[in-house]
TORMIKOL-137784 format. One record per residue (C-alpha): chain; x, y negated, z. Coordinates in pm, 1 decimal, padded with zeros to 6 digits. Last residue first. Example, Ala and Ser with C-alpha at 12.3 -4.5 7.8 and 13.67 -1.06 7.14 Angstrom:
BEGIN
  unit         u         v         w
     A   01367.0   00106.0   00714.0
     A   01230.0   00450.0   00780.0
//
This chain:
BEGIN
  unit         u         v         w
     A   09377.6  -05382.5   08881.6
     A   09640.0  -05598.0   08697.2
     A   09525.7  -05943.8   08644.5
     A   09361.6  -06098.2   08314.9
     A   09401.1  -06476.2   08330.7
     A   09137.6  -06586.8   08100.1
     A   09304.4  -06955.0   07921.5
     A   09198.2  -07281.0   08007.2
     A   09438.9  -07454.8   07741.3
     A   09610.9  -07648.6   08029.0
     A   09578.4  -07389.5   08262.7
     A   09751.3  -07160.6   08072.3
     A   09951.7  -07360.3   07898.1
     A   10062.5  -07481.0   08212.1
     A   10170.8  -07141.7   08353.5
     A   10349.5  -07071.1   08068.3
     A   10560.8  -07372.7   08187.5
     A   10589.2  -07317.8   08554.6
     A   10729.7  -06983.6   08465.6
     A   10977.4  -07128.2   08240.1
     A   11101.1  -07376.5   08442.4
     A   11142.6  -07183.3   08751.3
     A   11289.1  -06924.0   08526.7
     A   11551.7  -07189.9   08374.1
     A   11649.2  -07316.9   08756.3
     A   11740.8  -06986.9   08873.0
     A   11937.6  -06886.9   08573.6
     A   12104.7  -07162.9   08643.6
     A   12176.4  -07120.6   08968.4
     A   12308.8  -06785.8   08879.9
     A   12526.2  -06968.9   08594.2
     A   12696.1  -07159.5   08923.7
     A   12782.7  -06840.1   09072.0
     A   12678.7  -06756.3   09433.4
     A   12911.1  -06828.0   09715.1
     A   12661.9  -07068.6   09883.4
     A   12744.4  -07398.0   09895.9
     A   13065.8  -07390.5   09610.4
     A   12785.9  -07249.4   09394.7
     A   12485.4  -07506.7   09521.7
     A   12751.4  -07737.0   09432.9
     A   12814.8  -07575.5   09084.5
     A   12467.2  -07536.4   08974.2
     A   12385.4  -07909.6   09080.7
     A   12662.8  -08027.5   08905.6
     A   13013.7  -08124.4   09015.4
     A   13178.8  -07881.9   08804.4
     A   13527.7  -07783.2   08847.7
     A   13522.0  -07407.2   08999.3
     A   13661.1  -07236.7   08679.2
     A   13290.1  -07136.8   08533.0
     A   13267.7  -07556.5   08547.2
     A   13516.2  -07627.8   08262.9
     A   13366.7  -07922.3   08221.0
     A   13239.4  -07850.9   07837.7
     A   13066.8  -07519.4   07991.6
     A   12953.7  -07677.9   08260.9
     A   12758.7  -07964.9   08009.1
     A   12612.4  -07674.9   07755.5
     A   12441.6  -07463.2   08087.1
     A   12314.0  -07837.8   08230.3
     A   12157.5  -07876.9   07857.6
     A   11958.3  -07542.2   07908.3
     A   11839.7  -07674.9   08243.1
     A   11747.9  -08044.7   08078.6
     A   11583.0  -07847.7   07754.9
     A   11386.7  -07643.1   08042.9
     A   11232.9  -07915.3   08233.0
     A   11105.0  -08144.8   07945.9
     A   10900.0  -07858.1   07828.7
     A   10748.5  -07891.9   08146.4
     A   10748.6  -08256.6   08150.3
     A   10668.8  -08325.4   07822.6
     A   10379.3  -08085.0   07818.2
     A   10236.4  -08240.4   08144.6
     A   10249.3  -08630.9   08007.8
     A   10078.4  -08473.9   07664.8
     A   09776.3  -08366.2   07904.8
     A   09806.8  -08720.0   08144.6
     A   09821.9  -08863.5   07749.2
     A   09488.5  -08715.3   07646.7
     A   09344.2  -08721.9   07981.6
     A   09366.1  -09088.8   07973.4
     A   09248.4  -09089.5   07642.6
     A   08911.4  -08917.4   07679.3
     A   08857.4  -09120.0   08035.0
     A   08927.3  -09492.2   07838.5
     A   09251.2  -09618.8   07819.1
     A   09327.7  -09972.1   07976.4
     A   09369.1  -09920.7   08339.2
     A   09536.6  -09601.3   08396.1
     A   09731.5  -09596.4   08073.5
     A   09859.8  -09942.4   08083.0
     A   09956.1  -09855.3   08440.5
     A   10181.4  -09524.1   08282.0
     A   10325.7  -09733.5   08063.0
     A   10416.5  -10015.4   08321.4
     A   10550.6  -09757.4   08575.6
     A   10772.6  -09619.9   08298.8
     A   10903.0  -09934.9   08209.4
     A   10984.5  -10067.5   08620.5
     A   11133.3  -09694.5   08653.7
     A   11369.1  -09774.4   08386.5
     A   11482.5  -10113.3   08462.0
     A   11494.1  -10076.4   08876.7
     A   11744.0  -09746.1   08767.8
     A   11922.8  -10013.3   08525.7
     A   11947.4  -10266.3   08826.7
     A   12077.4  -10049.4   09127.3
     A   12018.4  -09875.7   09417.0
     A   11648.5  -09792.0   09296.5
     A   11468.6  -09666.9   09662.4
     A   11148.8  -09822.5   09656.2
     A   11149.0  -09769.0   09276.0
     A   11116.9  -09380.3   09381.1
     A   10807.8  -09370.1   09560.5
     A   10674.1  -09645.1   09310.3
     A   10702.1  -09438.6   09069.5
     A   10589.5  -09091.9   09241.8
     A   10277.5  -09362.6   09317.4
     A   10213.1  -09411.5   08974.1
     A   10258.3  -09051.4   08873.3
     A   09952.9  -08951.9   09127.9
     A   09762.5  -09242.0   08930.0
     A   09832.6  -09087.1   08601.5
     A   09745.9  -08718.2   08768.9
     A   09446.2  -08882.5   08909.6
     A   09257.5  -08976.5   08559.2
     A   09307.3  -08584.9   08430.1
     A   09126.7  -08486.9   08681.2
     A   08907.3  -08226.5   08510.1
     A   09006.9  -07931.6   08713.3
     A   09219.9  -07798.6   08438.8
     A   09365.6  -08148.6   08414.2
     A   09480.9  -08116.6   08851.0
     A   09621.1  -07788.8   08764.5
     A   09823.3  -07922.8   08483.5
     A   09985.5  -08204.9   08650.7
     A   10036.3  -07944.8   08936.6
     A   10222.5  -07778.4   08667.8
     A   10409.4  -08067.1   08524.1
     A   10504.2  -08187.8   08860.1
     A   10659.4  -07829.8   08927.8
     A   10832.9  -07832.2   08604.1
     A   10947.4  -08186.6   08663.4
     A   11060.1  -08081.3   08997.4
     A   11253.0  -07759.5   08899.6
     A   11591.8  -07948.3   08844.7
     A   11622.6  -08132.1   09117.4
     A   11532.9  -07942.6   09418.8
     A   11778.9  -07713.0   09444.8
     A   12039.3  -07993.1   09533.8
     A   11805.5  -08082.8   09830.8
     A   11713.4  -07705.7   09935.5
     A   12099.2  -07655.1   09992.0
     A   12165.0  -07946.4   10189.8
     A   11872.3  -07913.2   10401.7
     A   11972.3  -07536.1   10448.5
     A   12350.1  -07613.1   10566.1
     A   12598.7  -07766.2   10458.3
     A   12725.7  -08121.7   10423.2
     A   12514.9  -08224.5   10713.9
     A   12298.0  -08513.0   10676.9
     A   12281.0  -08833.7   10495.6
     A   12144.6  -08867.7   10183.0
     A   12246.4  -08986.8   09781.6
     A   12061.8  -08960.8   09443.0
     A   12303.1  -08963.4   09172.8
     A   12165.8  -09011.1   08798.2
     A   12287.2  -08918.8   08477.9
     A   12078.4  -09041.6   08139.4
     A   12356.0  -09197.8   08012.4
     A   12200.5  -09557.2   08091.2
     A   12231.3  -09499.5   08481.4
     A   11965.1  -09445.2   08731.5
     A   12077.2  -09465.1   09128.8
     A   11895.7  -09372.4   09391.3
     A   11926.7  -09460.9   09745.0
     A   12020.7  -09369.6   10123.8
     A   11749.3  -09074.2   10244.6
     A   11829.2  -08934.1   10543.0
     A   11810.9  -08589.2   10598.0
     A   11545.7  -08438.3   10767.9
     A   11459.8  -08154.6   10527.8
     A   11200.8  -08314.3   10407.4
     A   11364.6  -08643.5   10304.5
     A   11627.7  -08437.9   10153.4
     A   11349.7  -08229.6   09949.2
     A   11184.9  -08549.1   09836.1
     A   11536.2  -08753.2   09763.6
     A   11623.5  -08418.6   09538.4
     A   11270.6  -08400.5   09367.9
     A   11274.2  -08820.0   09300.3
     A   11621.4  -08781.6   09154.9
     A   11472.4  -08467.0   08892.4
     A   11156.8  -08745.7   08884.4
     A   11326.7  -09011.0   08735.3
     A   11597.5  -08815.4   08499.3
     A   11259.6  -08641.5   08365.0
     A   11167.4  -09028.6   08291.4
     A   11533.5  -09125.0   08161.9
     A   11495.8  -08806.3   07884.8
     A   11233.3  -08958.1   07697.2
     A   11526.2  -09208.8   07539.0
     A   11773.3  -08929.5   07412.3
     A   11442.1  -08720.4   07373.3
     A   11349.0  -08941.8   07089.7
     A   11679.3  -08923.2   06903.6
     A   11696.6  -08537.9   06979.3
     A   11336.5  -08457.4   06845.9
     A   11288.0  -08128.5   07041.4
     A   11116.0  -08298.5   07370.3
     A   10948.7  -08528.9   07175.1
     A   10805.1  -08289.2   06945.8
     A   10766.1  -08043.6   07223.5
     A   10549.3  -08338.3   07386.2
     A   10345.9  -08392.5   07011.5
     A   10284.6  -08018.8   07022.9
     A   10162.7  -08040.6   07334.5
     A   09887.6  -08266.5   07297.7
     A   09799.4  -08123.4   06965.4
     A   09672.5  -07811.4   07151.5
     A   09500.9  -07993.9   07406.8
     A   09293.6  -08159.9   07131.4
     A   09258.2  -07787.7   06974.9
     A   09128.8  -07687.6   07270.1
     A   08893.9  -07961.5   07293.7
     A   08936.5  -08179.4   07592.4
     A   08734.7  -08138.6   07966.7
     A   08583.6  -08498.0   08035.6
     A   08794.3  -08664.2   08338.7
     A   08645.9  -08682.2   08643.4
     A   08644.3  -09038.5   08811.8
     A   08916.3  -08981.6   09155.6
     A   09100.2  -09278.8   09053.2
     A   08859.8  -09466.2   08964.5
     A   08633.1  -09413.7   09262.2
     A   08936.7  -09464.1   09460.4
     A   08953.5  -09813.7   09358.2
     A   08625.0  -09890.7   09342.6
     A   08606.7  -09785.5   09760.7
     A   08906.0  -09978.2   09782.7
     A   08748.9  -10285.1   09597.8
     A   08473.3  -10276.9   09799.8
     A   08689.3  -10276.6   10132.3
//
């Protein structure tokens, strides 16, 4: 019970509130990351993680049943539930893979601007272990197994300045993270020949779903991601929201 009670302690610890210009280097170094092709080649396998954790969430929520995810080295990934082929549930579950690392990002953000930079790590963690739980196969067990150890190292071995440090650059790479992967959805339909009905993306499903165009999808997914991301920066870099009177 005492080691609970640390436990949550830990996790729960503020973090101290970073400099501006701290937060400020933060996300530069995730738009570096997120620009820098060879890097983002290999970054890209954790937004791959949580765009298959945000379609087995919504499917789980929906009441569909959950079968597996699967991870695979060209950055793809297929998550797979049982339900009705249409319907809401099937709708909401393709939706909700491209948004979800925006919307982790931002609640990543909103927990920093609160000074808990320690429990977004931890709240990461558990998204990790969420999702190893249901790895179909070995390269998926690979790449959540190296994430999960990263983001450990950080919650046990970094002090409360650096944990908030990389939970801040975590929530940069993440949003910024979410709009490369919807702009490079727009480049992959257009080498599939998807405007013609023979994409199997998300865009094109929710398309063949709904009657709506594929590119209206996409448009949906990019201003998800791009509100989500301003708002970040906002809270991120604590800045006055000034609201129409």
């Amino acid at each position: 019970m005492e080691q609970l009670v640390a436990l949550w302690a830990r996790i729960s610890a503020e973090s101290p509130a970073l400099d501006p210009v701290v937060v400020a280097g933060c996300l530069l170094a995730a738009l570096v990351v997120v620009v820098f092709s060879p890097v983002w080649r290999l970054a890209r396998h954790s937004i791959t993680i949580v765009h298959e954790a945000g379609h087995g969430f919504a499917a789980t929520l929906t009441g569909r049943r959950l079968s597996g995810i699967r991870l695979h080295s060209d950055t793809s990934g297929v998550t797979v539930s049982v339900g009705r082929p249409r319907g809401i549930g099937m709708a909401l579950t393709l939706l909700a893979g491209y948004p979800a690392p925006a919307f982790v990002g931002l609640g990543a953000a909103s927990l920093i601007g609160i000074g808990h930079a320690t429990g977004v790590l931890w709240a990461v963690l558990a998204l990790l272990v969420l999702v190893l739980i249901q790895i179909r196969n070995w390269f998926g067990l690979w790449s959540v197994l190296v994430v999960g150890t990263l983001v450990f190292a950080a919650t046990w071995l970094l002090d409360p300045f650096w944990q908030a440090v990389v939970a801040t650059t975590l929530a940069g790479f993440l949003l910024a993270g979410s709009l490369r992967a919807t702009l490079e959805l727009q480049t992959s339909r257009r080498h599939e020949g998807a405007g013609r009905g023979r994409g199997d993306s998300d865009a094109d499903q929710l398309a063949r779903l709904s009657g709506v165009p594929g590119l209206v999808w996409v448009g949906v997914f990019l201003s998800l991601a791009l509100l989500c991301a301003a708002g970040g920066v906002v809270l991120l870099l604590r800045l006055p929201v000034i609201l129409p009177v």
